[in-house]
VEXPA-757477 format. One record per residue (C-alpha): residue in three letters; chain; x, y, z. Coordinates in steps of 0.25 Angstrom, whole numbers, plus 5000, padded with zeros to 4 digits. Each point is the difference from the previous one (the first is absolute). Layout:
<nodes>
+------+-----+------+------+------+
| type | mol |   xx |   yy |   zz |
+------+-----+------+------+------+
|  ALA |   A |    X |    Y |    Z |
...
+------+-----+------+------+------+
</nodes>
This chain:
<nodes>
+------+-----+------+------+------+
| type | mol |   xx |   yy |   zz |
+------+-----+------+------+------+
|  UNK |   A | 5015 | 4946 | 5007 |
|  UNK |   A | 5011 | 5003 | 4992 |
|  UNK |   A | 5004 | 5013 | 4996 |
|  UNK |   A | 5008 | 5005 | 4989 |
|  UNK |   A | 5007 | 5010 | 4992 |
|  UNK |   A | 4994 | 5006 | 4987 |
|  UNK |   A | 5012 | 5011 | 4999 |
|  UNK |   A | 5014 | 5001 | 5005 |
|  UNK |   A | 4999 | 5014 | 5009 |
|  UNK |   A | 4987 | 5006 | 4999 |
|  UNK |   A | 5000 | 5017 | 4994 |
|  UNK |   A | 4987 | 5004 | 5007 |
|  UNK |   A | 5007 | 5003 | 5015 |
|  UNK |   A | 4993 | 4997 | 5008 |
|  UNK |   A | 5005 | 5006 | 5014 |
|  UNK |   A | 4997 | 4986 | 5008 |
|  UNK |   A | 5006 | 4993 | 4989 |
|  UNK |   A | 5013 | 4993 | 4999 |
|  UNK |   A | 4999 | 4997 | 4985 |
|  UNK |   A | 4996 | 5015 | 4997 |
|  UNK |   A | 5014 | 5005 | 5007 |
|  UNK |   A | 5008 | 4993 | 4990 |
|  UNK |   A | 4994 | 5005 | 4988 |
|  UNK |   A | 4995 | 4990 | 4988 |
|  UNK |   A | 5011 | 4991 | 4994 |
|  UNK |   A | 4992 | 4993 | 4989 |
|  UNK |   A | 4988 | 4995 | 5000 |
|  UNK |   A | 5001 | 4983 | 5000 |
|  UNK |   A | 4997 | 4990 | 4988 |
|  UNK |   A | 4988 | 4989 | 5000 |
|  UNK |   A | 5010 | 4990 | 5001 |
|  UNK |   A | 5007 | 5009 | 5013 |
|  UNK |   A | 4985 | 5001 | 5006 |
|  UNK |   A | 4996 | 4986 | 4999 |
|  UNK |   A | 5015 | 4995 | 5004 |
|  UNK |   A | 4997 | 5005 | 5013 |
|  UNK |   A | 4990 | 4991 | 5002 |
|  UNK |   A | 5007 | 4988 | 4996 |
|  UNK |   A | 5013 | 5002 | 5009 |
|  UNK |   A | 4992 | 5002 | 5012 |
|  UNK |   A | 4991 | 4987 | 4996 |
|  UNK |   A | 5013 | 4992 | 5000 |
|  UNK |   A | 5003 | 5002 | 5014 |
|  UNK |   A | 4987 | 5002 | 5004 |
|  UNK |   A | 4993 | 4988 | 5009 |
|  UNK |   A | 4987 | 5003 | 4997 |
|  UNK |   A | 4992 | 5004 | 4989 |
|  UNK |   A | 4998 | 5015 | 4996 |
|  UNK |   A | 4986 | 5004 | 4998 |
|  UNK |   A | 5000 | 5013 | 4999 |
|  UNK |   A | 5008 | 5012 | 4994 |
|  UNK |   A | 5000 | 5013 | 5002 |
|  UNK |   A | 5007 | 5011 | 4992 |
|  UNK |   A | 5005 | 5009 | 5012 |
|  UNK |   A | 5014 | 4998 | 5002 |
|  UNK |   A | 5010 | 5011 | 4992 |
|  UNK |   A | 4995 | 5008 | 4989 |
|  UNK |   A | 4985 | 5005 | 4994 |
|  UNK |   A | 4994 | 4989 | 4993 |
|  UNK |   A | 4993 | 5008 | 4992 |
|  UNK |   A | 5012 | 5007 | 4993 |
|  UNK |   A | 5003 | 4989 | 4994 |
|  UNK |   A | 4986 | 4995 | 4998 |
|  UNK |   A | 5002 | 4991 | 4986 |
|  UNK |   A | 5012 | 4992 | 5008 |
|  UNK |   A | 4991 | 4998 | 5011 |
|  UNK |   A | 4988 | 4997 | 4993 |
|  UNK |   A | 5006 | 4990 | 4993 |
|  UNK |   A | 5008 | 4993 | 5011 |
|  UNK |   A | 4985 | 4999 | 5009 |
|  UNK |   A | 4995 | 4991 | 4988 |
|  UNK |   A | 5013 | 4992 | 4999 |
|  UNK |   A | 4998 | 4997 | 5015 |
|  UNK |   A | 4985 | 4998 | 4998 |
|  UNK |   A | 5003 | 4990 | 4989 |
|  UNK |   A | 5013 | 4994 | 4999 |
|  UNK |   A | 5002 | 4999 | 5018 |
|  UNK |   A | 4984 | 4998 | 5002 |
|  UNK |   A | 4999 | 5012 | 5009 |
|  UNK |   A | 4986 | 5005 | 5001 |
|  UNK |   A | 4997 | 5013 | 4993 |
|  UNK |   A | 4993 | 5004 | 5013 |
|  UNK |   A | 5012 | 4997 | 5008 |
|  UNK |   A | 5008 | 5009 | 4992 |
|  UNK |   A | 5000 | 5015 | 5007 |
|  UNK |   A | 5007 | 5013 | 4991 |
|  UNK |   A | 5001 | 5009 | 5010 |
|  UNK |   A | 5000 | 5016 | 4996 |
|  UNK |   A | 5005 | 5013 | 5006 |
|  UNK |   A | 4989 | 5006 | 4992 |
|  UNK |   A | 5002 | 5002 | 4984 |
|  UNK |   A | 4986 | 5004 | 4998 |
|  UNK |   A | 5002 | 4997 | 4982 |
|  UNK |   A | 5006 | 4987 | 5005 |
|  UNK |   A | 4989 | 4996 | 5009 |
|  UNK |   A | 4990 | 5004 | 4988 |
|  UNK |   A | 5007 | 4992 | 4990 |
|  UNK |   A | 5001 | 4990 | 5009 |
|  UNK |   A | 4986 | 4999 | 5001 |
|  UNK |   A | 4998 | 5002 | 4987 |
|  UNK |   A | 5006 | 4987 | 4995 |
|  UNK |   A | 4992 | 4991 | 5010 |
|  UNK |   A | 5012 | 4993 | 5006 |
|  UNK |   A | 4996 | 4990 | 5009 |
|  UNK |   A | 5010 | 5003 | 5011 |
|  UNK |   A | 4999 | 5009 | 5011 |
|  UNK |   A | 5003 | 5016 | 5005 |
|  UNK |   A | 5004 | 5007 | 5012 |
|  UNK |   A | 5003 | 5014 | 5001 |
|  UNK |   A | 5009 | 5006 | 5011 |
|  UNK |   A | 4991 | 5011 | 5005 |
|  UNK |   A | 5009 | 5004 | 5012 |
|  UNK |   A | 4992 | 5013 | 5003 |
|  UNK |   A | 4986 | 5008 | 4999 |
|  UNK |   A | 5004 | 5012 | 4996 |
|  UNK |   A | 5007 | 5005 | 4988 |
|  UNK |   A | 5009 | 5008 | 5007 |
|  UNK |   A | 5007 | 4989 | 5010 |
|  UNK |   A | 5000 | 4990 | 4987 |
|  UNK |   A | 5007 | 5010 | 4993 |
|  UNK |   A | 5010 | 5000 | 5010 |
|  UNK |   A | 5002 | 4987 | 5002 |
|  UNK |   A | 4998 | 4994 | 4987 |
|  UNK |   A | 5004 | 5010 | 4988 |
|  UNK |   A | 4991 | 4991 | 4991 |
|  UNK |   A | 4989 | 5008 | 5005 |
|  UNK |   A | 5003 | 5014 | 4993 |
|  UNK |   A | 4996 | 4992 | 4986 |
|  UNK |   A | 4991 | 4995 | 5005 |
|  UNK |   A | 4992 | 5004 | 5010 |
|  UNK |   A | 4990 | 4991 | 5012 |
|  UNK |   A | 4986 | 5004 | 4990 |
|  UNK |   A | 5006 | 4994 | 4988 |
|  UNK |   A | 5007 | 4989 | 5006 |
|  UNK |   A | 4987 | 4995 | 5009 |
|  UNK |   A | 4991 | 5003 | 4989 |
|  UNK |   A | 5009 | 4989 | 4991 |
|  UNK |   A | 5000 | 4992 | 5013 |
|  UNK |   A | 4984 | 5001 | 5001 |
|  UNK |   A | 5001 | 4996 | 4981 |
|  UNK |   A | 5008 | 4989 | 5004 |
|  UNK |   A | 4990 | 4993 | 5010 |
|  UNK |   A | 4989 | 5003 | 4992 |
|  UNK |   A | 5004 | 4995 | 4986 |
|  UNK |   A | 5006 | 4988 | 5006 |
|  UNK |   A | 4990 | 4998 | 5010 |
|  UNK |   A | 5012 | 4995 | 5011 |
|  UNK |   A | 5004 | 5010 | 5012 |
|  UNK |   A | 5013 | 5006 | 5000 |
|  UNK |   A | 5011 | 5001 | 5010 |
|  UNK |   A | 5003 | 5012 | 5007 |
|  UNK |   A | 5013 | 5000 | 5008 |
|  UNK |   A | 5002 | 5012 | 5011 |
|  UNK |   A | 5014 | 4999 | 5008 |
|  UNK |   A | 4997 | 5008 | 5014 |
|  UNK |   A | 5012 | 5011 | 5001 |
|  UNK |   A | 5004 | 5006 | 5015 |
|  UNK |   A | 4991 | 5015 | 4999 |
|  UNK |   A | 4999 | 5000 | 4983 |
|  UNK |   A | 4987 | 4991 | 4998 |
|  UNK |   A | 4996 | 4994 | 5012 |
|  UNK |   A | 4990 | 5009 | 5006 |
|  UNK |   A | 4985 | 4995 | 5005 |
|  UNK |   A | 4997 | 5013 | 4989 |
|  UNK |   A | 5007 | 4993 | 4989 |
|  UNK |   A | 4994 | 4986 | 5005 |
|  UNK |   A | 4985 | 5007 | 4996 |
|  UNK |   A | 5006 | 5004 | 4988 |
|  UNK |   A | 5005 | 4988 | 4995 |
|  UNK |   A | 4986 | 4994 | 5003 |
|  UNK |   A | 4992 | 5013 | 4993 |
|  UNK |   A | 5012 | 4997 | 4988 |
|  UNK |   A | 4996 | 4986 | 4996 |
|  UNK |   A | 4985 | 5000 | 5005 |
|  UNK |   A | 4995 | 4996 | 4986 |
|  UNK |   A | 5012 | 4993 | 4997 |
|  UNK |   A | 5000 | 4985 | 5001 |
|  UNK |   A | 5012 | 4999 | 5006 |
|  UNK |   A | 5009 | 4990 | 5010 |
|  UNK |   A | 5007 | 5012 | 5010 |
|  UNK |   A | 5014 | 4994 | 5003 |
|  UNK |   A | 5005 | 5008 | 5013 |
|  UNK |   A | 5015 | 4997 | 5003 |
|  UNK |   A | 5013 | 5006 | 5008 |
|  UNK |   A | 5011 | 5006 | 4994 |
|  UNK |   A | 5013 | 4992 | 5003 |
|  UNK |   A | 5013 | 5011 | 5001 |
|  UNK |   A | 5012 | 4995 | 4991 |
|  UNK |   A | 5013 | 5009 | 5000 |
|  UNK |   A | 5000 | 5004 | 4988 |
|  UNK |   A | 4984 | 5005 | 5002 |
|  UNK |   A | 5007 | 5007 | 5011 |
|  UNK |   A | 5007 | 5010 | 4990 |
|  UNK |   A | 4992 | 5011 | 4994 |
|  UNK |   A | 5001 | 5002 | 4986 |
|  UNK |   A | 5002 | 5011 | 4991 |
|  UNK |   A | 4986 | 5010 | 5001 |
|  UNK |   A | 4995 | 4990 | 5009 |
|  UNK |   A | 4993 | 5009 | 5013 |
|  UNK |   A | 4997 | 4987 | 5007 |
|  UNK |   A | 5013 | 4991 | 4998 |
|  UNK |   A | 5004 | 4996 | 5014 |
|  UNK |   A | 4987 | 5002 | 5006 |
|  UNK |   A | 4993 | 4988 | 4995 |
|  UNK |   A | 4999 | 4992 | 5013 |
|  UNK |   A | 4990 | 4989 | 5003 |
|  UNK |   A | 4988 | 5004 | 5008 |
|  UNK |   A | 5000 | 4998 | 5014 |
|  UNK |   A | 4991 | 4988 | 5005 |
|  UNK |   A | 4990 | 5008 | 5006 |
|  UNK |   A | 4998 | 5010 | 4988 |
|  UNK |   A | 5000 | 4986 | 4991 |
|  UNK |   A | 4988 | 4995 | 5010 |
|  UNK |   A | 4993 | 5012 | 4999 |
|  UNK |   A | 5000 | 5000 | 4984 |
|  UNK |   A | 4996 | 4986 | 4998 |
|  UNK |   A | 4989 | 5002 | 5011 |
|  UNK |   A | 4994 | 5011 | 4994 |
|  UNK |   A | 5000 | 4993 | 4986 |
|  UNK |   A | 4995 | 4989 | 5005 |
|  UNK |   A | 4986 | 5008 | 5005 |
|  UNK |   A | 4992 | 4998 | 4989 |
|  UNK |   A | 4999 | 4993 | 4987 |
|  UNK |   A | 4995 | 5005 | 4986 |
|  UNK |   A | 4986 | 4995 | 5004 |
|  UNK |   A | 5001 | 5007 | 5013 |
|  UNK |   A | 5002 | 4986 | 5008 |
|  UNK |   A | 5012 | 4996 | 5011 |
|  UNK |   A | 5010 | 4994 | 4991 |
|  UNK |   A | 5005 | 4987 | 5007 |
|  UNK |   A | 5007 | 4995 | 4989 |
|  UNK |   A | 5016 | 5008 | 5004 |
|  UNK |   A | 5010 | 4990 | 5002 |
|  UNK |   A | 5012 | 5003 | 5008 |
|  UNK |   A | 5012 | 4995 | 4994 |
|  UNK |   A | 5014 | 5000 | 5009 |
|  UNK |   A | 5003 | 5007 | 5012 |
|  UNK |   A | 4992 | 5013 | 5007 |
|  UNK |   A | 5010 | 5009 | 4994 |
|  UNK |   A | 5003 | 4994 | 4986 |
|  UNK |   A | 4984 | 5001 | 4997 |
|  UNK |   A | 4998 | 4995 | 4985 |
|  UNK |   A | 4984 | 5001 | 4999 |
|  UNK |   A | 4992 | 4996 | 4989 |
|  UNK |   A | 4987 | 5008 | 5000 |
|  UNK |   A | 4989 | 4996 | 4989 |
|  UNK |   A | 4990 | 5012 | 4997 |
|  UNK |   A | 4988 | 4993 | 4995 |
|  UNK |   A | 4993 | 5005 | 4987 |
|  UNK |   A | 4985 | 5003 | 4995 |
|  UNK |   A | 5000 | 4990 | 4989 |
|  UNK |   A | 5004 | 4985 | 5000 |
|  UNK |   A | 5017 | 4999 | 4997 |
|  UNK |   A | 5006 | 4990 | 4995 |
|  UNK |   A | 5014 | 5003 | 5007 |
+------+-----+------+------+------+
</nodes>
């Protein structure tokens, strides 16, 4: 998988987030987006299947140069469309145009919390648009495309990491056709550094190994049908847990 930039910086600011403490320098060009690919290529011994846009910068705020760049990868470099991964903070008019326009790549969202009061915290985004809006685009998304969408939740030490906020986030996407990505937060210094109205700054710590076990057991209970799911794969070690939970839908998917 390789992961890269849409934006130099990143203005959302996210409180975990090293790219949301230095502020948005500028967004890049197509030929910025799609050069990233080619450099690691060159040195790279293997073949690159799949790309995901999660590294520095909100992918959907500079929608147009990303859009285009996922074609020129899909058509000129012969990645796959389905391979190709824009991953979100949650820009709910960006998910619906998204949509909108049929494209045949794929989303994720960074959901991060169950409530809009702790995402509020953590993710500023959330204050414009709130955990309703953005879910319900979630929810257009998988049902005009017919393909499941990604949800990523990144445990936090005491902020999101609760067996209550694990029920939520099963209660939350029930009806969503979803693949649930659970993953540990990994501290940097400059995450380290509370920023400007940021209430929880240097708090953000990675859960514990115990409450991490005790959040992927309890989503692991059930199923949207109500069945034992036994399809989790651990990935790493017991206390860098990245989890890749599919919820199964009602209806026949295609993604």
């Amino acid at each position: 998988m390789l992961s890269i930039s849409a934006q130099a910086g990143c203005p959302l600011g996210c409180t975990f987030c090293v790219s949301g403490a230095m502020g948005l320098l500028r967004d890049l060009s197509v030929a910025e987006i799609v050069g990233q690919y080619a450099l690691v290529k060159r040195v790279s011994a293997g073949p690159i299947t799949h790309i995901e846009f999660g590294s520095m910068g909100e992918p959907l705020l500079n929608y147009d140069a990303v859009i285009r760049a996922c074609y020129l990868l899909a058509e000129e470099v012969r990645v796959a469309p389905r391979q190709i991964l824009i991953a979100t903070s949650g820009l709910a008019p960006e998910i619906e145009r998204f949509t909108q326009e049929g494209h045949p790549f794929r989303l994720a969202v960074s959901l991060n919390a169950t409530t809009d009061e702790i995402r509020s915290r953590i993710m500023p985004i959330n204050r414009q648009y709130a955990l309703a809006r953005l879910l319900d685009a979630a929810q257009e998304y998988t049902r005009r495309t017919r393909r499941r969408i990604t949800l990523k939740y990144m445990l936090l030490d005491g902020v999101n990491d609760t067996l209550a906020d694990a029920e939520r986030l099963k209660r939350l996407t029930r009806d969503i056709p979803c693949e649930i990505e659970v993953f540990p937060f990994v501290p940097s210094r400059a995450s380290q550094a509370s920023s400007p109205g940021n209430d929880v700054g240097s708090a953000c710590r990675p859960s514990s190994v115990e409450r991490t076990r005790a959040f992927l057991a309890s989503m692991n209970e059930e199923t949207m049908d109500g069945s034992a799911s036994p399809s989790r794969q651990q990935k790493g070690e017991e206390d860098e847990q990245r989890v890749a939970m599919p919820r199964h839908a009602r209806r026949d998917e295609q993604g």
